[in-house]
N, C-alpha and C positions, 0 to 999 in steps of 0.2 A: 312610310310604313308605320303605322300604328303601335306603340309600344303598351306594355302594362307588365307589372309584377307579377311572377309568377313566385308563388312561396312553396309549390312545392320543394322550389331550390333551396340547398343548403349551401352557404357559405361559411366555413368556419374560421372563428380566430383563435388561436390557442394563445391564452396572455398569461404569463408568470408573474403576477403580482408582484414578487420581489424585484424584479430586474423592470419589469415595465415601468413602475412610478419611480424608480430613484434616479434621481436627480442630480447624485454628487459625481464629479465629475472624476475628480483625483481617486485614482485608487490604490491600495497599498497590498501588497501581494499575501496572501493568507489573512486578510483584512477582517478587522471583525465587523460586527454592524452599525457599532459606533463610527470607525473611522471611515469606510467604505459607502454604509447610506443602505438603504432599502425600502423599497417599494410598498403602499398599504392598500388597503381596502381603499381609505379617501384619495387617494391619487387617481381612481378609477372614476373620475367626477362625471357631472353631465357631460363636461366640454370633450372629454375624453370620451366618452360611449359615444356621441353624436360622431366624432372623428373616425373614430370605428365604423358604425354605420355607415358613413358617407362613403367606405373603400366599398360598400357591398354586401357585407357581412351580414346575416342572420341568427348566429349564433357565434355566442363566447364560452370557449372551454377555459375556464380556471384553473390554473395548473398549480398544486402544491399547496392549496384550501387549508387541507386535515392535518390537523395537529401531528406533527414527525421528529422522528430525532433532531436535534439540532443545540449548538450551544445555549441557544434561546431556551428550550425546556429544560435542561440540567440532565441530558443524557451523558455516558460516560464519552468520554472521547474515544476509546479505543474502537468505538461501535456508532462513532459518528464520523458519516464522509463528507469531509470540510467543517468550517463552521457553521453554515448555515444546514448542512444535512441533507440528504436524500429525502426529496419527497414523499418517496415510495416505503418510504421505515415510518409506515404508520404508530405513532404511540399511542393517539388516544382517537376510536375511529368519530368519537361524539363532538368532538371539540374544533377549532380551527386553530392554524399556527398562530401563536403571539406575538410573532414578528410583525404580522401582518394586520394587527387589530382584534379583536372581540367578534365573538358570534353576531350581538348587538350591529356591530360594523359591517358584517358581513348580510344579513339579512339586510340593512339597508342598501350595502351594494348590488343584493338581489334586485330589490325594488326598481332601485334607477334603471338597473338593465331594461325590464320586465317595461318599462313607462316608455323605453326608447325602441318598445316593440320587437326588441329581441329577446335571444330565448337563453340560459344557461345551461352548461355542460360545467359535471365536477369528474372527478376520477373517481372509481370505485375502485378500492384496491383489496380483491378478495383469495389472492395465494400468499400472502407473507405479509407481515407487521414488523416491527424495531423489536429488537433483545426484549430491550424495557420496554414493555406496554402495561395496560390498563383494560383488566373488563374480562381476561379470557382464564383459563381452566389448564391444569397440565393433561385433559384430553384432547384436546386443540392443537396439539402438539405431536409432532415425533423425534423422538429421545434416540441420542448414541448414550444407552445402557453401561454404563458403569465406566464410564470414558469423561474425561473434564473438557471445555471449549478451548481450544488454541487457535489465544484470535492474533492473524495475519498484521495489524496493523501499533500491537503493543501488548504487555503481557499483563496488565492490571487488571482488565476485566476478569471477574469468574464467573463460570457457567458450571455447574454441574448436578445434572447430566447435561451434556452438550443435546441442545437441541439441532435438528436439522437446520440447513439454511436453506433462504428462501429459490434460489435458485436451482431446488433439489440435488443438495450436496448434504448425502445421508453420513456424514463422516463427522469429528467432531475439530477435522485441522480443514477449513476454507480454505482458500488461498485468496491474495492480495484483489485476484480480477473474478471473485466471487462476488454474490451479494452478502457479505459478512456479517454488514450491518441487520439485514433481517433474522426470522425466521419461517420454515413453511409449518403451511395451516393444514392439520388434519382433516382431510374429507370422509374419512373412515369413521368419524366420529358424528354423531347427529346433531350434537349440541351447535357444532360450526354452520352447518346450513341453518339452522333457524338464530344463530347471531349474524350470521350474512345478509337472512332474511329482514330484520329486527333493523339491521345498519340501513341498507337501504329504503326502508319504509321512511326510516329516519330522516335523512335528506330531501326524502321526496316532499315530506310534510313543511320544507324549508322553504318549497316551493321550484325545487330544483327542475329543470324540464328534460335535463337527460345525462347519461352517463359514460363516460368513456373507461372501459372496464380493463385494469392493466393486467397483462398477460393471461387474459381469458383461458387460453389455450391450455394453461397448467392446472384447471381447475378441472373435475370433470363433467362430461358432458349431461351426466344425469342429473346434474345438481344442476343444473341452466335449466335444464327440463319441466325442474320443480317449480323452482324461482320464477322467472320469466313470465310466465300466464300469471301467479298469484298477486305482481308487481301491479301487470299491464294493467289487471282486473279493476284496478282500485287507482290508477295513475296514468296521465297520458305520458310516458316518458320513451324517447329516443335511446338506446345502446348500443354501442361501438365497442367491438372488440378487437382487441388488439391482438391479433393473429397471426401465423405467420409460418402455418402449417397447412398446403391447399387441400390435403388430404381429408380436411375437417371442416372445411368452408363450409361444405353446403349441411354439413349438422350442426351445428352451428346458426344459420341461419331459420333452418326447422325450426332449432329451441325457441326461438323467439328471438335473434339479435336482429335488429334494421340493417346495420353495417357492418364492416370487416375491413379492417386494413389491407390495403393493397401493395405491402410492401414489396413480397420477393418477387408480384407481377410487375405490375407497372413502374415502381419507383426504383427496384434493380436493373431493371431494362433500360431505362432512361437514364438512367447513372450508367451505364458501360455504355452507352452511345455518347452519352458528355465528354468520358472520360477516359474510356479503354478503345473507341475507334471502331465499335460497335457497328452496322448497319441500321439504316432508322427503318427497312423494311423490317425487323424485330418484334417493331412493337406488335402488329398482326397478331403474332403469336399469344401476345398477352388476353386480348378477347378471346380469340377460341380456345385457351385453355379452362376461360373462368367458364364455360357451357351454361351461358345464359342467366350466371349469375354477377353480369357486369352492374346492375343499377344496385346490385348488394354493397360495393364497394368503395371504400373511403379514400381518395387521391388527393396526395400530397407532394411536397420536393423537399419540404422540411419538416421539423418537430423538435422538439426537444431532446430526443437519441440520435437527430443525424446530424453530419455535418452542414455549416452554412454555406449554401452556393455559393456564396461570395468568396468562402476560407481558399485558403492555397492547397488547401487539404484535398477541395473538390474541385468545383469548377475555376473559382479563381477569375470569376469576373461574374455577377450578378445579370448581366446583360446578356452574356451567349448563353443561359440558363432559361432563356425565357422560352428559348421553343417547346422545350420540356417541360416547361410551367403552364404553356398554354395547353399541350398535348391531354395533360392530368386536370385540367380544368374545363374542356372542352367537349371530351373526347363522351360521356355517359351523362346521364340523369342523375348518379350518385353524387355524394357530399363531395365537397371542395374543401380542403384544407390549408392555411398558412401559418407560420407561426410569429410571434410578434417579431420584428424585426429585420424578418426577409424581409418585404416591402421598402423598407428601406438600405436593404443591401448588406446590412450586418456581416462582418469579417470573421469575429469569434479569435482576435490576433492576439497572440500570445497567452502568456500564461497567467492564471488569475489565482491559483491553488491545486486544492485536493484536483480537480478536473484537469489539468496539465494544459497543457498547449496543443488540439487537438482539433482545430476547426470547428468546435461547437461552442456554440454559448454556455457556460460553466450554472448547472442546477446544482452545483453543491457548496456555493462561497457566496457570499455577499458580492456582487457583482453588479456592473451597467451593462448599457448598450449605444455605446459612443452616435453611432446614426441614427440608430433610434432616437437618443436624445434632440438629435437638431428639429425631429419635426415637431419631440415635442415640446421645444422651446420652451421650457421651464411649467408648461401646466397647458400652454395656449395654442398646442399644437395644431400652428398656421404657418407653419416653413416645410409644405411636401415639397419632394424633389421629382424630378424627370420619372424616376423609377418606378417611385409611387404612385403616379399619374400614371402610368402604364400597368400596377397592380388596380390602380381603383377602377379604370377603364373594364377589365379584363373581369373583375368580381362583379360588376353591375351589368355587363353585358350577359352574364350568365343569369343573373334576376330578370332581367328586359327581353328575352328573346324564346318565346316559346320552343324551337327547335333547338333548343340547348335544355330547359327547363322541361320539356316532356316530350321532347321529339326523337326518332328514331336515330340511328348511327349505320351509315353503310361505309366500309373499308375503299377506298380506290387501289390498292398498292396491287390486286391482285392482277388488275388488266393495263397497269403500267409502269412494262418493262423497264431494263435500261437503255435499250436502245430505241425506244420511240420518245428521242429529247427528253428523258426523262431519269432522273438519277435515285434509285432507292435507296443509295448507301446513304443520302445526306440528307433525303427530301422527304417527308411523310402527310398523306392526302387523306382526307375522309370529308363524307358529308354528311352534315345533323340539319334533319326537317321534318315540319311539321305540316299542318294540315295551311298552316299561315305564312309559313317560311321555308325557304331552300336554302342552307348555306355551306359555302365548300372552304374546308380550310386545308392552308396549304402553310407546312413549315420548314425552314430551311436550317438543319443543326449544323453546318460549315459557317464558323464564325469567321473566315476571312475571303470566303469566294463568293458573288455574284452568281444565282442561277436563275437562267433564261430556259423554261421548259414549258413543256408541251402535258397539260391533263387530262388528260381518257376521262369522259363522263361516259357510261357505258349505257347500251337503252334501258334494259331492266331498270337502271337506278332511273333515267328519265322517268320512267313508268311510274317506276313506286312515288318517288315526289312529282306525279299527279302532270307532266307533261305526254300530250301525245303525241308529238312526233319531233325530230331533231329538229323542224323548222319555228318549231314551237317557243323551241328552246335558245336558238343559235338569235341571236340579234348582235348589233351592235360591234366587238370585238371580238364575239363569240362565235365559231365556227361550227356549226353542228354540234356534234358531239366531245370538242377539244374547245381548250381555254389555253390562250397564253396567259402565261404569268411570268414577271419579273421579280425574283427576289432577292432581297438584298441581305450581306450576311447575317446569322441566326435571326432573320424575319419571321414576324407571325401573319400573314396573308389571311383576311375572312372577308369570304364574295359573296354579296346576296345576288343570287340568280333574277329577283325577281329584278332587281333595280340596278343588276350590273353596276353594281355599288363596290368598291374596296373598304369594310369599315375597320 
């Protein structure tokens, strides 16, 4: 079969500069940047983008760019979480963190991407900035009137009036598992929408090609409405919102966003079948909830807020993870997401600081990535493992195969039962084809049992992927309208019909 790239696909990488390029290996618990090491702009060399690329990838989300609290700027401490700080406590929205090098460094980091033919993604972060900022107005603002700040984490800091926090906590006492460290941005105010507007023009002129917008949802929808067209008009850029309220999806999508997080569908579903003993006929449900707005949504298994497959916290083995990695990568036409370090199975073990011990890789301390490191052997990263090889497989077969890259999705779980050899508590079937390709995948979430079953291809699905009749279809180990398949625990099974192929 004939292969070529298809770009409508999106593969993404989401890389944390600080954690991605550091190199030191020892680390010291609440560590500063001196003794612990962190990640730069130059760590992000050719050799390192080509590495990228080779797993698949079409686009790199940079994660933690924009200049934010952190000991490196001279925020106070009481209103910084960790030393290295929350990304998300924008201080200055013009500027890039210092940890990580110079705008100058950054803009050539663009470059190289840009030469290695892929595309950038930054964060726009337009509901909340750090205490201490730069640039904005006490209209920008919502005040607890005649009340002083009592901040959760030390009693030095002063605010008064206590501004709102970013997490819409109109009160002036946060608590500890607030976002403390920010505050929210007035949308009542019009001066915000056109520095929102102003910010993002800004970036774009960096040459940026698209945005991952943090907690879209809290902003409102009128202001997307305005934004959006005025953006597109003048920019080719991509936006991802990060959402997590389905009720708002498809307005949302109206405004002008391209994508939506899919988290409370698809990646809550597949997290209670990892982990709570879930049924894998479930997932179903996740398609016909989104009503046709599935190629709107952005499918992941990690990020930066969740835990690592690998952590004890979640799955606890990077490998029984994978059917759920293939399901979110196979399953629509929409983005694919990973984040640095899955690929190579990252644990996220024990504790590193402000972030605790919590099965995620810590975005608030100067921090590594013990696995990550080995592939990337000091800059030359040429030591992948078994795992990687099974992510870079998995990311390039969704570039190579039109019926993944612009082909339809038909469900099977409807017309196979449990009792026709067929088990939906553990097993879940679908086929993506195209006008060039037929292919059925079959995956197995029981990480310790062998399943030997029977697959209902029903005529209708015959029909629509372009066979006319069961004899057309059935050759070789194929029986009409049924396929056996053997699979072995958490296997990922993908069958070209045309070539009675397993690839």
């Amino acid at each position: 079969m004939s292969k070529r790239f298809y770009f409508c696909t999106m593969n993404i990488y989401q890389l944390f500069p600080r954690l991605f390029g550091n190199k030191q290996t020892e680390m010291q618990l609440n560590g500063s940047k001196s003794e612990n090491g962190c990640g730069t702009f130059a760590d992000i060399d050719e050799t390192a983008i080509r590495a990228i690329k080779s797993l698949g990838i079409t686009h790199i989300w940079l994660t933690g760019i924009i200049r934010h609290a952190s000991e490196s700027t001279g925020t106070h401490p009481d209103i910084t979480k960790g030393r290295a700080g929350s990304p998300y406590a924008i201080t200055d929205y013009h500027n890039v963190d210092p940890d990580l090098s110079s705008m100058d460094d950054f803009l050539a980091l663009v470059e190289r991407i840009h030469e290695q033919g892929l595309k950038v993604i930054i964060d726009f972060v337009p509901n909340h900035l750090a205490r201490e900022n730069v640039g904005f107005e006490p209209c920008n603002f919502y005040f607890c009137e005649g009340q002083s700040f009592v901040c959760p984490s030390g009693n030095d800091y002063r605010e008064f009036p206590a501004k709102a926090t970013g997490n819409n906590v109109f009160a002036p006492n946060p608590g500890m598992n607030d976002w403390f460290d920010t505050v929210k941005l007035n949308y009542d105010c019009r001066d915000t929408w056109e520095k929102m507007l102003e910010i993002m023009r800004f970036w774009c002129t960096k040459g940026i090609d698209g945005f991952r917008v943090d907690m879209a949802e809290m902003v409102p929808l009128d202001f997307w409405r305005w934004l959006i067209p005025q953006v597109k008009a003048d920019y080719q850029v991509i936006l991802i919102a990060e959402i997590y309220q389905p009720a708002l999806y498809r307005g949302f999508v109206e405004a002008g966003f391209d994508y939506l997080y899919d988290k409370v569908g698809l990646y809550n579903t597949l997290e209670d079948i990892l982990c709570r003993g879930h049924e894998a006929q479930e997932i179903t449900r996740v398609w016909q909830n989104l009503e046709s707005l599935d190629a709107h949504m952005l499918r992941f298994m990690e990020n930066h807020d969740e835990k690592r497959l690998a952590s004890r916290f979640f799955v606890g083995d990077a490998w029984a993870a994978l059917p759920a990695v293939a399901v979110a990568a196979l399953m629509n036409t929409g983005p694919f997401m990973i984040y640095n370090g899955q690929e190579s199975g990252e644990e996220a073990e024990g504790v590193s600081g402000y972030s605790g011990d919590d099965g995620r890789t810590t975005i608030f301390d100067y921090w590594n990535m013990p696995r990550h490191q080995q592939w990337m052997n000091g800059g030359a990263f040429d030591q992948p493992s078994e795992l990687l090889n099974f992510y870079s497989k998995l990311l390039n077969f969704r570039l190579q195969h039109s019926a993944i890259g612009k082909g339809a999705f038909y469900d099977l779980m409807w017309c196979n039962p449990w009792y026709n050899n067929f088990d939906p508590r553990n097993v879940y079937a679908f086929l993506r084809y195209s006008d060039a390709e037929r292919l059925l995948i079959v995956l197995n979430f029981n990480r310790n049992e062998d399943k030997d079953i029977t697959v209902k291809v029903p005529e209708d699905a015959l029909q629509l992927m372009g066979y006319q009749n069961h004899n057309d279809f059935g050759m070789g180990g194929f029986d009409g309208e049924h396929v056996q398949i053997h699979l072995a625990p958490s296997e990922v099974k993908i069958i070209d019909f045309d070539t009675k192929e397993s690839l």
